[in-house]
C-alpha positions in Angstrom: -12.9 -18.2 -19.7 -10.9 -15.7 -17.9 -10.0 -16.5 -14.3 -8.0 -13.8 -12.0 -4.2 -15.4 -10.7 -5.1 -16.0 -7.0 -2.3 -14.7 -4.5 -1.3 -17.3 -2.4 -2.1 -15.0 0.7 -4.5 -12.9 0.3 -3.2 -10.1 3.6 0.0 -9.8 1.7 1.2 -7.0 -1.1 3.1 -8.2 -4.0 4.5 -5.0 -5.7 5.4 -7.0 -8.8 1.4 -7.3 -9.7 0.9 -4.3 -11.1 -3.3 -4.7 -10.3 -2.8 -5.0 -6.7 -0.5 -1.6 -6.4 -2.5 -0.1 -8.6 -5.8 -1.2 -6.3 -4.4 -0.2 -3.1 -3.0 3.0 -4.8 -6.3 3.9 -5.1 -8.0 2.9 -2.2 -5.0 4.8 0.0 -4.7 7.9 -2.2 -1.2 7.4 -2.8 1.5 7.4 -5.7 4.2 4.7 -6.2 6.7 6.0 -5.0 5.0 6.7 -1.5 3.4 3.0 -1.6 6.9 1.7 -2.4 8.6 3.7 0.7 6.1 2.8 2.9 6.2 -1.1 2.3 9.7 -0.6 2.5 9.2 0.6 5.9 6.3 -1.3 7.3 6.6 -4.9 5.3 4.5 -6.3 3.1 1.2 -6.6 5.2 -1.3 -4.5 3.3 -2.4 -4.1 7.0 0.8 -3.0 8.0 1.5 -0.3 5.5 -2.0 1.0 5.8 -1.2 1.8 9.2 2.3 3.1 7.9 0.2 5.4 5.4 -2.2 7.1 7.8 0.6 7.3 10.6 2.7 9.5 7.8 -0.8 11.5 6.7 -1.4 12.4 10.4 2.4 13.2 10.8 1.8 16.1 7.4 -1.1 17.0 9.2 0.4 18.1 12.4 3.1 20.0 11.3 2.9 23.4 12.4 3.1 26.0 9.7 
């Protein structure tokens, strides 16, 4: 029977599990590199860098052309 590896805290990103970067990847429309960068920045609360995320989306948005 197959049984998933359960992260010892469950609020935290490991970036060596390749299923949760590629899960939050998804959810937060992002590529590696930008996931990478921002966890670099913010830490490695998923909370954290989702605010990081949406902080730099808003930033692109706001940019006058």
């Amino acid at each position: 029977m197959y049984r998933r590896s359960q992260s010892s805290v469950r609020n935290k990103l490991d970036l060596s599990n390749p299923v949760q970067v590629r899960v939050l990847r998804k959810r937060l429309k992002v590529s590696g590199h930008q996931l990478a960068s921002a966890v670099q920045t913010a830490g490695n609360s998923i909370a954290a860098v989702r605010k990081e995320i949406g902080s730099r989306h808003l930033q692109t948005l706001s940019l006058p052309k």
